[in-house]
VOVEXNU-865246 format. One record per residue: x, y, z of N, C-alpha, C in turn. Coordinates in steps of 0.001 Angstrom, whole numbers, padded with zeros to 6 digits, always signed. Each point is the difference from the previous one (the first is absolute). Layout:
BEGIN
XYZXYZXYZ ...
***
This chain:
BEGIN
-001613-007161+027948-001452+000207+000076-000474+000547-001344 -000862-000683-000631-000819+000727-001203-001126-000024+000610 -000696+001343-001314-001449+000292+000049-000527-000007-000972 -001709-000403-000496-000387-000432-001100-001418-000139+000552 -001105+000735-000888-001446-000055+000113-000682+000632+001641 +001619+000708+000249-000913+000786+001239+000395-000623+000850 +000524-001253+000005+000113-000567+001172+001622-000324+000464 +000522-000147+001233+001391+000218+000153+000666-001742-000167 +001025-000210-000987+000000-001507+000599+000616+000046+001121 +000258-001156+000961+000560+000216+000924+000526-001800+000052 -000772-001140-000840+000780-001081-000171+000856-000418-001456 +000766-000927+000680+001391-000025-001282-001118-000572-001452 +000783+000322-000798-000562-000728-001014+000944-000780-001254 -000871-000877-000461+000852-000683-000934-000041+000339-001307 +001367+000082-000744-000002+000712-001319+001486-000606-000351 -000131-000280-001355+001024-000629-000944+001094+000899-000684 +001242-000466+000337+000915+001007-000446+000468-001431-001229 +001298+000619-000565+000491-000294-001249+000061-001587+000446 +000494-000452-001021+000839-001301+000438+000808-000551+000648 +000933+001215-000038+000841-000358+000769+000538+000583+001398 -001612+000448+000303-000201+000519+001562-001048-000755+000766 +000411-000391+001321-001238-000627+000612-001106+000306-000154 -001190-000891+000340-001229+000635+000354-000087+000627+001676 -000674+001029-000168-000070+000387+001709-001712+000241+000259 -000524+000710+000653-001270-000153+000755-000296+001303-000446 -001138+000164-000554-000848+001114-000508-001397-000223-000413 -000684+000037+001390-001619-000532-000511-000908+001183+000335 -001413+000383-000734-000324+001463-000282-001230-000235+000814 -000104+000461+000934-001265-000416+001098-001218+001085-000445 +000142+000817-001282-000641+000953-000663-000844-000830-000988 -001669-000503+000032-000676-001034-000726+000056+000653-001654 -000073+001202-000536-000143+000587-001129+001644-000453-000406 +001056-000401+000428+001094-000422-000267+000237-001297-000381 -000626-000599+000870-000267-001398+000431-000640-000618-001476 -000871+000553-000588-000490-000208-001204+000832-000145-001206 +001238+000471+000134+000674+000115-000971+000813-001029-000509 -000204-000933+001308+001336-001465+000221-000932-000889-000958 +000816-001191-000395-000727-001155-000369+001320-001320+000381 -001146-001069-000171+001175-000611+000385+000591-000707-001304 +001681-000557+000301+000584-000244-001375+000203-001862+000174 -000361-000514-001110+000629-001481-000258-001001-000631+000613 +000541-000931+001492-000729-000812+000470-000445+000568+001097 -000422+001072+000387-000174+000798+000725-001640-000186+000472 -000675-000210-001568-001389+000651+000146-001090-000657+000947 +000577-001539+000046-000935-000795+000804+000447+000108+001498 +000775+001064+000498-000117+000118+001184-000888+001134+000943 -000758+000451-001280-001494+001098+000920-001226-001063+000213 +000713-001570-000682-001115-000754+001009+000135-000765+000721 +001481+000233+001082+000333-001061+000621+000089+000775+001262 +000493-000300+001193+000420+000494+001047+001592+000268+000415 +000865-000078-000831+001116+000526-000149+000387+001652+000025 +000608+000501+000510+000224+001323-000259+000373+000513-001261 -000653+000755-000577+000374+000214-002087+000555+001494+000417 +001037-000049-001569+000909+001286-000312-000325+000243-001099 -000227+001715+000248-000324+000195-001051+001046+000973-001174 +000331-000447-001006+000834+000514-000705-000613+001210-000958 +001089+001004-000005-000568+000969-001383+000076-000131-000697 -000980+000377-001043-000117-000506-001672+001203+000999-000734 +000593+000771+000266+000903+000418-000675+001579-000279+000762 -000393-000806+000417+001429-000671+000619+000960-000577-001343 +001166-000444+000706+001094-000414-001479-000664-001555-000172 +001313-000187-000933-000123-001144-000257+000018-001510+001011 +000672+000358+000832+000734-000781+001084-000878-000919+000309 +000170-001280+000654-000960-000636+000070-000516+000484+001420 -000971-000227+000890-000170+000425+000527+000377-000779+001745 +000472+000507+001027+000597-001136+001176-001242-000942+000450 +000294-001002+000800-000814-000966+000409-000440+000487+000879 -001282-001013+000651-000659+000407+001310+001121-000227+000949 +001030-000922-000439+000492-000660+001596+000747+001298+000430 +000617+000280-001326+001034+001217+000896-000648+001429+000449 -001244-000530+000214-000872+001788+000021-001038-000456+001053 +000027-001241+000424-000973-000276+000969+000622+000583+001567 +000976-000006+000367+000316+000633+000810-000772+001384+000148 +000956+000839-000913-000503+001209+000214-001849-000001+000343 -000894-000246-001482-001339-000406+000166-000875-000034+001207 +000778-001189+000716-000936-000033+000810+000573+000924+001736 +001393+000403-000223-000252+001545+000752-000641+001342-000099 -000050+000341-001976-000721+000781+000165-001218-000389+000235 -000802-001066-000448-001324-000297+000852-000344+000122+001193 +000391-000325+000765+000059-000086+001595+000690+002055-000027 +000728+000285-000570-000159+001788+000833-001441+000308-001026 -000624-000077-000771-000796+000609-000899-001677-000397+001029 +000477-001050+000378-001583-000493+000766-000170+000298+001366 +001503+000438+000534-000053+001240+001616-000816+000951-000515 +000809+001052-001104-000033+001358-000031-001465+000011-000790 -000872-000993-000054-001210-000151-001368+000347+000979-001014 +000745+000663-000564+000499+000677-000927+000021-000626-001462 +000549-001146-000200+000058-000567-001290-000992-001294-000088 -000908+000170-000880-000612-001349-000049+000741-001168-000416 +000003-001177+000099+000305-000947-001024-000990-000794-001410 +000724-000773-000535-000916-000204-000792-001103-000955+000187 -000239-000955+000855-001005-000662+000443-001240+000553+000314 +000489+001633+001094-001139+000900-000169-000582+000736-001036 +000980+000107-001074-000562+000192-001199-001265-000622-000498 +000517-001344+000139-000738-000750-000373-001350-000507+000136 -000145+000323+001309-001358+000265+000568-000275-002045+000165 -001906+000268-000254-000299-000877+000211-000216-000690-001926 -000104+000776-000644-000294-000468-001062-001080+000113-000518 -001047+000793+000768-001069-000123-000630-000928+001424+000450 -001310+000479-000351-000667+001017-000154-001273+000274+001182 -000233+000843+000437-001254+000102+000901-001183-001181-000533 -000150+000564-000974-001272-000546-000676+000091-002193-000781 +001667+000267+000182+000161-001278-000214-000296-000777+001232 +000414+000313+001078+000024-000125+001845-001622-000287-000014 -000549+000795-000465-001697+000169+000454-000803-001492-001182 +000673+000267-001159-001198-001682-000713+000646-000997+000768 +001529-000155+000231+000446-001575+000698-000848+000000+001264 -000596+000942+000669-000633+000262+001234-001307-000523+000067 -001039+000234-001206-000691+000057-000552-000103-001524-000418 +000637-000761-000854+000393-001016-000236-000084-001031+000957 +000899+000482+000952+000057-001000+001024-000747-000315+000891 -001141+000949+000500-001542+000209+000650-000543-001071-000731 -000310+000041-002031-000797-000559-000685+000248-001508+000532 +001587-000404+000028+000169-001158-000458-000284-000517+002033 +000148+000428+000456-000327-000144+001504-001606-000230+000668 -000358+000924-000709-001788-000360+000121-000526-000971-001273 +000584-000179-000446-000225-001109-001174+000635-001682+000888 +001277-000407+000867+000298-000444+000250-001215-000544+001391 -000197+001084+000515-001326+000122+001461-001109-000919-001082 -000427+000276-000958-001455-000220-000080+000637-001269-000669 +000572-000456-000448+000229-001656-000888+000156-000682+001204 +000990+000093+001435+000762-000996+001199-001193+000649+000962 -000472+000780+000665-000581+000914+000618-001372-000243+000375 -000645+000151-001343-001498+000095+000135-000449-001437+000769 -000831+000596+000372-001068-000885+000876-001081-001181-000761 +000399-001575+000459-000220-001152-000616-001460+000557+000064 -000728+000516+000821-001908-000193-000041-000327+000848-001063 +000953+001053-000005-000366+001378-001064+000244-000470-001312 +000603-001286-000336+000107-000397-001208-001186-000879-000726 -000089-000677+001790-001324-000986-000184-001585+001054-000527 -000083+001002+000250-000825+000928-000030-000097+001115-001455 +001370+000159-000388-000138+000161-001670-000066-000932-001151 +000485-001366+000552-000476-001073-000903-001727-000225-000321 -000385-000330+001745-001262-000098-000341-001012+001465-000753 +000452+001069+000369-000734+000813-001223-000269-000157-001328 +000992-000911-000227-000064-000095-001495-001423-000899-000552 -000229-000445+000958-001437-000909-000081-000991-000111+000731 +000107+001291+001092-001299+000487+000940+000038+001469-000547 -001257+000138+000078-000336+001309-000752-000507+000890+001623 -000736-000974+001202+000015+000818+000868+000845+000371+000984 +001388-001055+000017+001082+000064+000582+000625+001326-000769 -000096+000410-001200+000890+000786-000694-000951+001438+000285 -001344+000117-000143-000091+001180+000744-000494+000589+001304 +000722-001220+001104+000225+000260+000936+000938+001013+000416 +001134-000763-000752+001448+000725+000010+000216+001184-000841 -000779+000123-001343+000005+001002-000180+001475+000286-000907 +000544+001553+000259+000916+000218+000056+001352-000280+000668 -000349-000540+001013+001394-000550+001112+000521-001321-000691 -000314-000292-000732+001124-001166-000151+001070+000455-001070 +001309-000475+000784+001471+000446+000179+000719+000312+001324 -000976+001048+000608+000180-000226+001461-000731-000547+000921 +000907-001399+000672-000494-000474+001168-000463+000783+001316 -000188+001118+000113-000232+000636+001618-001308+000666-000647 -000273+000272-001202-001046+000376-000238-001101-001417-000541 +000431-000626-000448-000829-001345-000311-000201-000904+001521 +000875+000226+001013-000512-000351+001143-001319+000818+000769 +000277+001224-000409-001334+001297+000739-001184-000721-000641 -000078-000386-001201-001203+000227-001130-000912-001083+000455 +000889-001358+000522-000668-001262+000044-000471-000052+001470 +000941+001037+001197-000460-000085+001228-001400+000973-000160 -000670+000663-000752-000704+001144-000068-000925-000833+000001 +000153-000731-001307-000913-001530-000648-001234-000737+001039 +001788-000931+000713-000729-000360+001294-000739+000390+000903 +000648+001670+000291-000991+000082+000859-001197+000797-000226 -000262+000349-001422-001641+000210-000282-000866-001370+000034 +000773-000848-001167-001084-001272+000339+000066-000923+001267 +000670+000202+000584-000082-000264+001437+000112-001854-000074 -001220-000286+000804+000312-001766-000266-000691-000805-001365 -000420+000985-000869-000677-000079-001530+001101-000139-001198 +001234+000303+000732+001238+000154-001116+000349-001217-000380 -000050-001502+000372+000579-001033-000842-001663-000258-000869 -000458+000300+000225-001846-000341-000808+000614+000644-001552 -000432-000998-001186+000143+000743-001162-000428+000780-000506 +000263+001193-000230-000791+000896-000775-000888-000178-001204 -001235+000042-000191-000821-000497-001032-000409+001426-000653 +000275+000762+000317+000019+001401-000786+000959+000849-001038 +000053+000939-000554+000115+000592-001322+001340+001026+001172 +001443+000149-000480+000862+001262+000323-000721+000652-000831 -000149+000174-001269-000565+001133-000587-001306+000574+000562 -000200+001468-000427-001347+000414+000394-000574+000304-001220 -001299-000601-000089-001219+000090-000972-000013+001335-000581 -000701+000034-000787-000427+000862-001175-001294+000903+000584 -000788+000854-000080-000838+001208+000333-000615+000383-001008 -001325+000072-000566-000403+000447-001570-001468+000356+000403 -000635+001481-000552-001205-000023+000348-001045-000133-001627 -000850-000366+000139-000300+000104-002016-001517-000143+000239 -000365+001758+000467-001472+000382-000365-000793-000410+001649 +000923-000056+000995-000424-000108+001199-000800+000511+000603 -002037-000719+000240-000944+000542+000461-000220-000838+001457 +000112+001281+000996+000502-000498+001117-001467-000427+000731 -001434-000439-000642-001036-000219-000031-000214-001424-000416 +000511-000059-001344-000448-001055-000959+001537-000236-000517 +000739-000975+000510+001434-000840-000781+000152-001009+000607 +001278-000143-001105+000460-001379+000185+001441+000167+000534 +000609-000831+001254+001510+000353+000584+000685-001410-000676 +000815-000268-000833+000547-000958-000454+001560+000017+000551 +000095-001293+000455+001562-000635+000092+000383-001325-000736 +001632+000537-000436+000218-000801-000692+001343-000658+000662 -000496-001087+000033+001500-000825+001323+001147-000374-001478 +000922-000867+000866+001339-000113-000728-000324-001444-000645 -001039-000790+001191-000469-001251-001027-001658-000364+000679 -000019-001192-000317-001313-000285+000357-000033-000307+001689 -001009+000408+000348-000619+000217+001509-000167-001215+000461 +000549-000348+001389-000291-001505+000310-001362+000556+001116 -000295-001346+000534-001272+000401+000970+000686+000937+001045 +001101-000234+000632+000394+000953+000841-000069+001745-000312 +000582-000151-001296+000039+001704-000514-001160+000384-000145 -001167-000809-000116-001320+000029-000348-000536+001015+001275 +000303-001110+000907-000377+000798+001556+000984+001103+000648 +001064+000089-000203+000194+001154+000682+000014+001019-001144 -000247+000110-001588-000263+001509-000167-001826+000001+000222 -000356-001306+000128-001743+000403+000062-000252+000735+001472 +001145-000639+001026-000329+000634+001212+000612+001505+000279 +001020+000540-001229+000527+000883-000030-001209+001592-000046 -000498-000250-001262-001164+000395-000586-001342-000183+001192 -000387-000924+000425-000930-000035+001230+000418+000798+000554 +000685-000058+001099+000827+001361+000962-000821+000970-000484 +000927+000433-001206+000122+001456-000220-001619+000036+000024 -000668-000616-001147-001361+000345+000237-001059+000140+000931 +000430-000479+001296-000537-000213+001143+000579+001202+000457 +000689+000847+000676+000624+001134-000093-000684+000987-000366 -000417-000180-001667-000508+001487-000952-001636-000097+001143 -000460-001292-000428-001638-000086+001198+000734+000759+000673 +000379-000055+001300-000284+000752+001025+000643+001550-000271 +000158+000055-000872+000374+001575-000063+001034+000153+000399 +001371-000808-000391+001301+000483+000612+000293+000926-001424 -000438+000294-000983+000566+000813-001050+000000+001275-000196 +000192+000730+001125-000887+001824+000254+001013+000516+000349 +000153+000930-000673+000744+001275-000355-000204+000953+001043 -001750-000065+000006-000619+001271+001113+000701-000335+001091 +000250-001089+000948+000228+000012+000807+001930-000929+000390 +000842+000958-000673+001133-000608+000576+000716+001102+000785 -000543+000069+001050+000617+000822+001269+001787-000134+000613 +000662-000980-000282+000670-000269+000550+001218-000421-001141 -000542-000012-001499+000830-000431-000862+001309+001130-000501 -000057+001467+000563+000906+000531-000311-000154+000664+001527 +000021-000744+000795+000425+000762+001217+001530-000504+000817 +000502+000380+000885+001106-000479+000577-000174-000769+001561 +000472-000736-000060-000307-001379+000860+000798+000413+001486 +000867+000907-000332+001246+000504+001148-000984+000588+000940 -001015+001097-000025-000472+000648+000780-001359-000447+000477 -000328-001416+000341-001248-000532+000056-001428+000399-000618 -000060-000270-001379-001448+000659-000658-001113+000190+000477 -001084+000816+000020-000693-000762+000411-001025-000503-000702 -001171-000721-000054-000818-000651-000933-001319+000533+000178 -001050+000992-001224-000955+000423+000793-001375-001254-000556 -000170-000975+001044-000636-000901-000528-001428+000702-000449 -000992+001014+000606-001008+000490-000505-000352+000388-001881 +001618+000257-000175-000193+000667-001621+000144-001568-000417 +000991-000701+000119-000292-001459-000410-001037-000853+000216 -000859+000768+000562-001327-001000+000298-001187+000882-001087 +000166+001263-000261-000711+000555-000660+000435+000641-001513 +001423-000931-000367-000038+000584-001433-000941-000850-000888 +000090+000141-001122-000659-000575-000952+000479-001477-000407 -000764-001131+000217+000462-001140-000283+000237-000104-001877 +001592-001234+000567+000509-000222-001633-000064-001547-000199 -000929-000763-000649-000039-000940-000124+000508-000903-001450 -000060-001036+000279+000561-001259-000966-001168-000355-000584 -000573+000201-001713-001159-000874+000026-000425-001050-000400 +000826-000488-000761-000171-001468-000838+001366-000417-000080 +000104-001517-000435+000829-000912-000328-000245-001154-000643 +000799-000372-000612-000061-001583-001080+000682-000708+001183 -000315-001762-000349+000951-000682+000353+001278+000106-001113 +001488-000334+000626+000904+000316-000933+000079-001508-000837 +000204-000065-000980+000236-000640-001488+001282-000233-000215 +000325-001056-000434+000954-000107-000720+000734-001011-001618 -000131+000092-000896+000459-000468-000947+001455-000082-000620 +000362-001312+000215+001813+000031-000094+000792+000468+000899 +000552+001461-000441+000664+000578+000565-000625+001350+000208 -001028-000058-000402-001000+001648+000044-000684-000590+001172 -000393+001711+000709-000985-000677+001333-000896+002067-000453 -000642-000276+000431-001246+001060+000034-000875+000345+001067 -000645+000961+000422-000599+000595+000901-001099+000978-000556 -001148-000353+000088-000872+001391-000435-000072+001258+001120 +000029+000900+000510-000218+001049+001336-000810+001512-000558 -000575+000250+001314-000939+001211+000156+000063+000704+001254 +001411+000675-000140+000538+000904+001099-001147+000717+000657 -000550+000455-000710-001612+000427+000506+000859+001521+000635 -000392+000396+001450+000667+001311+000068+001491+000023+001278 +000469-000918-000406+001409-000110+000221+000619+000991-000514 +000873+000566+000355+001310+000487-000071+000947-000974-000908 +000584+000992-001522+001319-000662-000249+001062-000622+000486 +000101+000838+001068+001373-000903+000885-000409-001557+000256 -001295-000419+000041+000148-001511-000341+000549-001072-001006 +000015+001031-000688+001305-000975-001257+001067+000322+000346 +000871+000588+001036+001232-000007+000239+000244-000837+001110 -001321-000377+001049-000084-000838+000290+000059-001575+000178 -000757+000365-001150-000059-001814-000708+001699-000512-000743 +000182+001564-000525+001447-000426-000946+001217-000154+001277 -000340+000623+001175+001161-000710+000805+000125-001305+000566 -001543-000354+000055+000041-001373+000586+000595-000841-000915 -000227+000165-001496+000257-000574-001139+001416-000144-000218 +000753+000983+000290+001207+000447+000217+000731-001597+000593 -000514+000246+001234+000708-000898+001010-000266-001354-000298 -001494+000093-000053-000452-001802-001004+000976-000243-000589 +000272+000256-001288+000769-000041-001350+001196+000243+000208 +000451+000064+001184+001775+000141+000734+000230-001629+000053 -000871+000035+001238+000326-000905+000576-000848-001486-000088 -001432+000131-000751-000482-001713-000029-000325-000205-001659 -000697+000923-000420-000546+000011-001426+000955+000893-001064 +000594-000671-000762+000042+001273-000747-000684+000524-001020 +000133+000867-000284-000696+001303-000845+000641+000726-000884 -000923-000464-001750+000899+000654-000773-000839+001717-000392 -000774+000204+000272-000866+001125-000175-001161+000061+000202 -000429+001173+000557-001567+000541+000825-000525+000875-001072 -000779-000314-000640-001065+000892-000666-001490+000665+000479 -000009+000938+000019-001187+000874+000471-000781+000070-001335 -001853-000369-000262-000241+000224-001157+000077-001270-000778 -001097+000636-001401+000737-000732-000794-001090-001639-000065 -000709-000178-000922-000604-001163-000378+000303-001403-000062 +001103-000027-001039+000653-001276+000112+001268-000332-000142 +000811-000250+000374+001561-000291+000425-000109-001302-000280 +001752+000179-000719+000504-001104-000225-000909-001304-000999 -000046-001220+000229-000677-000989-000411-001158-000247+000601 -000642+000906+000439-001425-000681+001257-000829-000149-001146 -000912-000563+000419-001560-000370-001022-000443-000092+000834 -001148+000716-000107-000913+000076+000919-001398-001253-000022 -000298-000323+001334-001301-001439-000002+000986-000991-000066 +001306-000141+000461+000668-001533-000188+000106+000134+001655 -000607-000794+000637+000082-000063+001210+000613-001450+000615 +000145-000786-000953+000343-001673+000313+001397+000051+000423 +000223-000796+001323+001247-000326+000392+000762-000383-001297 -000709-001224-000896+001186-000500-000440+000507+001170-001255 -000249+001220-000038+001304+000790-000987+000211+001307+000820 +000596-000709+001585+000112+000749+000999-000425+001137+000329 -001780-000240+000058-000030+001294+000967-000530-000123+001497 +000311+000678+000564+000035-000172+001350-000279+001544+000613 -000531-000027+001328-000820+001351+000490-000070-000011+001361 -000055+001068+000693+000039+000402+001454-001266+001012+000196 -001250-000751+001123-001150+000183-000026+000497+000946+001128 -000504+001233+000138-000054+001068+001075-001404+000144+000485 
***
């Protein structure tokens, strides 16, 4: 029995006597010992094989050193008592796996990439492809979708949303602007101006009539006094607890009327409006700009609303002849 690093040996070990003494069994199940061996000759390529390796001391003689055959015996008994008693490792457990936490974690890492990379090339969904192609040449298909394209479960939400706002209006083409218009006020006398729009091209008779009927509305509206401030009873109230409405003060506030209007004009792509809010309430231009809003969504588009302001763009004023397109909506 030897002892060495604290610890008791208690298996044989292998160690080299002279030449002209056998080898016998002396292996150091002590790892700070274990360090000290190397292997000799043709030895070295067996820490990468599955063979049982011996390890020789570097200050051993000259001798050559014995073969595996005549040492495999012993070997693989002391293996088999060393892997009862878990006492002595071998060298395979040495050996581990070969590699590092952090090496374990990029091949991990790696293999996710190349796995969700494999999903979206064999994987993805034939319509969801049909649906980023065509973006490339619908401008309202593309900001439909928005941000979701890449993922199909979200490019499916976007287009069912689609459908079911425009309801049975959704195969009808859109003749309107994704973008939203421009807002500019320049010297706005809410008495005496001019409301100018400027479309994306020239106005056919249709656009003619629905922004002329757009503009009617509203102005029909300011007449009856929907533009009053004095009387919005119900505009910051809560709908949960049944309001109630005191029709007497609405019958006796102060009327807000609409007082003048042009027929609307249009030259090219300029269209014009003269107005005389008279004693309306501002909130009628937020009015008008929502209807405008939705116009210019969805039938006309609209490159900017000017409040104010004399003459815009190319107009000349007194050219009233169809033939250098002008055209007008009588209110």
């Amino acid at each position: 029995m030897h002892t060495c690093c604290a610890f008791t040996v208690t298996q044989p070990h292998y160690y080299p006597y002279s030449s002209s003494k056998p080898w016998k069994q002396y292996i150091y199940p002590c790892p700070l010992l274990a360090t000290q061996f190397v292997l000799r000759n043709g030895y070295k390529n067996a820490l990468h094989s599955d063979s049982p390796c011996v390890l020789i001391p570097m200050a051993s003689s000259s001798s050559p050193p014995p073969s595996f055959s005549s040492l495999s015996t012993g070997i693989n008994d002391i293996s088999t008592s060393a892997s009862s008693s878990n006492q002595v490792p071998t060298v395979n457990d040495a050996k581990g796996s070969g590699t590092t936490a952090r090496g374990r974690r990029l091949l991990k890492v790696r293999e996710e990439k190349r796995k969700r990379e494999y999903d979206r090339v064999h994987n993805y969904p034939a319509w969801a492809k049909v649906l980023e192609d065509a973006c490339k040449t619908d401008s309202e298909l593309r900001a439909v979708l928005g941000d979701s394209i890449g993922n199909p479960e979200l490019m499916r939400k976007r287009v069912e949303e689609r459908v079911q706002r425009k309801g049975r209006d959704f195969q009808k083409s859109k003749t309107g602007s994704v973008l939203a218009f421009k807002v500019s006020f320049r010297d706005f006398n809410p008495v005496d101006s001019y409301i100018w729009f400027e479309l994306l091209g020239a106005p056919s008779d249709r656009d003619v009539d629905l922004i002329g009927s757009v503009i009617q509305s509203w102005y029909v509206m300011g007449r009856l006094g929907a533009y009053n401030q004095s009387n919005l009873q119900l505009a910051n109230s809560s709908m949960e607890y049944n309001p109630l409405y005191d029709a007497d003060k609405g019958f006796t506030v102060m009327p807000s009327s609409f007082h003048d209007i042009s027929n609307v004009e249009f030259q090219d792509n300029w269209g014009r409006v003269w107005v005389d809010l008279g004693t309306s309430d501002f909130f009628a231009i937020d009015v008008l700009l929502n209807c405008l809003t939705a116009l210019s969504s969805e039938y006309v588009g609209l490159k900017q609303v000017v409040f104010g302001g004399r003459s815009m763009g190319d107009w000349e004023e007194g050219m009233t002849s169809p033939e250098y397109g002008y055209k007008y909506f009588n209110i």
